[in-house]
N, C-alpha and C positions, 0 to 999 in steps of 0.2 A: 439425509446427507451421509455421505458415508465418513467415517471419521479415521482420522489420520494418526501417526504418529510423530512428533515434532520433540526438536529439542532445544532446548535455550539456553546459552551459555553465557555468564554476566548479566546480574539480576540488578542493575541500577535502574534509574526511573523506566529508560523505552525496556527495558529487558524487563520489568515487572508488569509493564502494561502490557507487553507481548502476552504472557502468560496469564494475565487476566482475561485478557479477550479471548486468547484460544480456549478457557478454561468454560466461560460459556457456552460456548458448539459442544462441549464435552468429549474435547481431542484429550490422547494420550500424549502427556506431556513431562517432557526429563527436564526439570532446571535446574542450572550447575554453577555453583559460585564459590568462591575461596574465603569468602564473608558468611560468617555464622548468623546472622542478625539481619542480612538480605535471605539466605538460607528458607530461617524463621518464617519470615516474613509473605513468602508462596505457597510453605508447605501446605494448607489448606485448599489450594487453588489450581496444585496437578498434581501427577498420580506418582510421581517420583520428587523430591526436594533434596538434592545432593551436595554438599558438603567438600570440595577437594579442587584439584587442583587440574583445570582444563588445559592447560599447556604442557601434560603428557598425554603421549600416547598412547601407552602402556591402559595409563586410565581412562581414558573414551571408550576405547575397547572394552573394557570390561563392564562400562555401563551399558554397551550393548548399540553405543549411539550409532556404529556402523547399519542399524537395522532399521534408522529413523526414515521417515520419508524427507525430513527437510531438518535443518538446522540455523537457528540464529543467532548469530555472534555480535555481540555489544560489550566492548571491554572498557569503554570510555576514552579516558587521552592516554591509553596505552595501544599505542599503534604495533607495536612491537610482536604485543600478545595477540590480536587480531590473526593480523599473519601468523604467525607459527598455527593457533589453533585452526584455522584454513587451510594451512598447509595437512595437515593430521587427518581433517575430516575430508579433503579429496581423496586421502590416503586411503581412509577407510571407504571410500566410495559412496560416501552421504549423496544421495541424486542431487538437492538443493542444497547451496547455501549460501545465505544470507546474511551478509557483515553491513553493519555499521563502520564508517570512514571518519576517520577525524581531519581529511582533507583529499583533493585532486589526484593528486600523487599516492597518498597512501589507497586511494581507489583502485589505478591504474598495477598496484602492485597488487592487492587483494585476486583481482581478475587474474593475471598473471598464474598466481598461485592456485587457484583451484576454484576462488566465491561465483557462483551464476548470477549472483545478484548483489551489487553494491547499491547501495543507500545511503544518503544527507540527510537526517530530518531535520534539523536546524533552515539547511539550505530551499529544502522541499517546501515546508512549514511558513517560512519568511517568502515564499514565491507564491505560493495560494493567500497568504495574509495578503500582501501586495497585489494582487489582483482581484484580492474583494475591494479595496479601496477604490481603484478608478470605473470596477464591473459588479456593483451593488447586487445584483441580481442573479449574477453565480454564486452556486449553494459549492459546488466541488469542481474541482481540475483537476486532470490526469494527463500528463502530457504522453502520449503514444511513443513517438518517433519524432525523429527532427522536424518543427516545425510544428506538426500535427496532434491534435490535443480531442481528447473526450469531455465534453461539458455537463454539468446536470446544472441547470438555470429556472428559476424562473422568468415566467414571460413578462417582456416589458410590456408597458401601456399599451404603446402601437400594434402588439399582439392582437389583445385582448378581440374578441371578435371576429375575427377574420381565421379565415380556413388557410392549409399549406399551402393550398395551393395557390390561392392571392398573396399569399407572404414572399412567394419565388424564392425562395434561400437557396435554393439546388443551382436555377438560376442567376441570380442577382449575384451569391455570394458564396458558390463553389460549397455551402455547409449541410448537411443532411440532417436532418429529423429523424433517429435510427428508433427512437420506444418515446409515449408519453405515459406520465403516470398523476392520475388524479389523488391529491390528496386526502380530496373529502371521502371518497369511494372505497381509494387503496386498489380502484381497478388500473392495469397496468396493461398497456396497448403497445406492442412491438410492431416496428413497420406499418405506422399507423396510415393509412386512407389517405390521398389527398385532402379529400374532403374531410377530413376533421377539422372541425372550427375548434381554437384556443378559446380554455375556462382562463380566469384568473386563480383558480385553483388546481392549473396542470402544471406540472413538472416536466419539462424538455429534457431529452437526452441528444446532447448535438454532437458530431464528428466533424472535423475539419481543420484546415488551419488556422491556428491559432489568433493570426489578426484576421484572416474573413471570418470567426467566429465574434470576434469585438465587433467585427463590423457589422454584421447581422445584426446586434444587441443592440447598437447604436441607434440611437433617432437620425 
């Protein structure tokens, strides 16, 4: 995998987990906080831990983050800071960037000003919790586009034995079968066969809308 350069601005809980996770692929990684003791707290974890103050310009630049391939902004309930630091890194022509929203509105402004990518995890997080409650047997959700969502599930009962092609999903319920991946094996099947019969230990990868994908799951 070829490894990237990233940068992370706002070292609170999602901003340290950012930087934990990228820190395993073993990306190059600038994290930037105006807190000594969140600071602290990554320097072991990427390859820069910096100390100052991301709501100048002057000083982005000079950390070089113009040259990052992506940036992530997490300032907390400082919406304020968000923006302007957004503003700086379109400036400096960062390709990606990635803000955390502390609301609707403060979204629709972030884009505005330069983010490719606005993010809720509160809202995201509270939307996958609530749809493992009524959809036991989705593992993740990803919603695509309006309406249309990417599933990883496991299969229910009425799977179990039966091949795609007696399932009709494509048919019945507009939903596609795009990869299956066997847990016990770790062999992973893209574009799988009609004829593959469901294990109760495959992992579905489904595309479609959202309620024909309920509906598929459904008895």
């Amino acid at each position: 995998m070829k490894k990237s350069r990233f940068c992370v601005i706002g070292l609170g809980h999602f901003g340290y987990h950012i930087v934990a996770t990228l820190s395993e692929e073993k990306h190059e990684i600038v994290a930037i906080d105006n807190d000594k003791d969140k600071v602290q707290a990554v320097k072991d974890l990427c390859s820069y831990a910096i100390l100052g103050d991301a709501a100048n310009k002057a000083f982005l630049e000079a950390q070089g983050v113009g040259e990052m391939d992506a940036a992530v902004v997490s300032t907390g309930d400082r919406s304020h800071l968000a923006t302007l630091i957004t503003l700086y890194l379109k400036e400096l022509k960062v390709p990606r960037i990635i803000v955390k929203a502390v609301s609707e509105d403060h979204g629709r402004i972030l884009e505005r000003v330069g983010a490719t990518e606005v993010i809720f995890p509160e809202k995201d997080m509270a939307h996958k919790v609530a749809r493992s409650l009524w959809s036991p047997n989705v593992l993740d959700f990803i919603p695509l586009a309006e309406e249309y969502a990417l599933s990883e599930t496991e299969p229910p009962k009425h799977f179990i034995g039966k091949t795609l092609v007696e399932l009709e999903l494509r048919k019945k319920h507009h939903v596609t079968v795009i990869a299956i991946k066997d847990v016990l094996t770790d062999q992973f099947i893209a574009a799988p066969p009609p004829d593959h019969r469901i294990k109760d230990s495959d992992v579905l990868i489904l595309i479609g809308k959202t309620e024909d994908v309920d509906k598929a799951l459904a008895r």
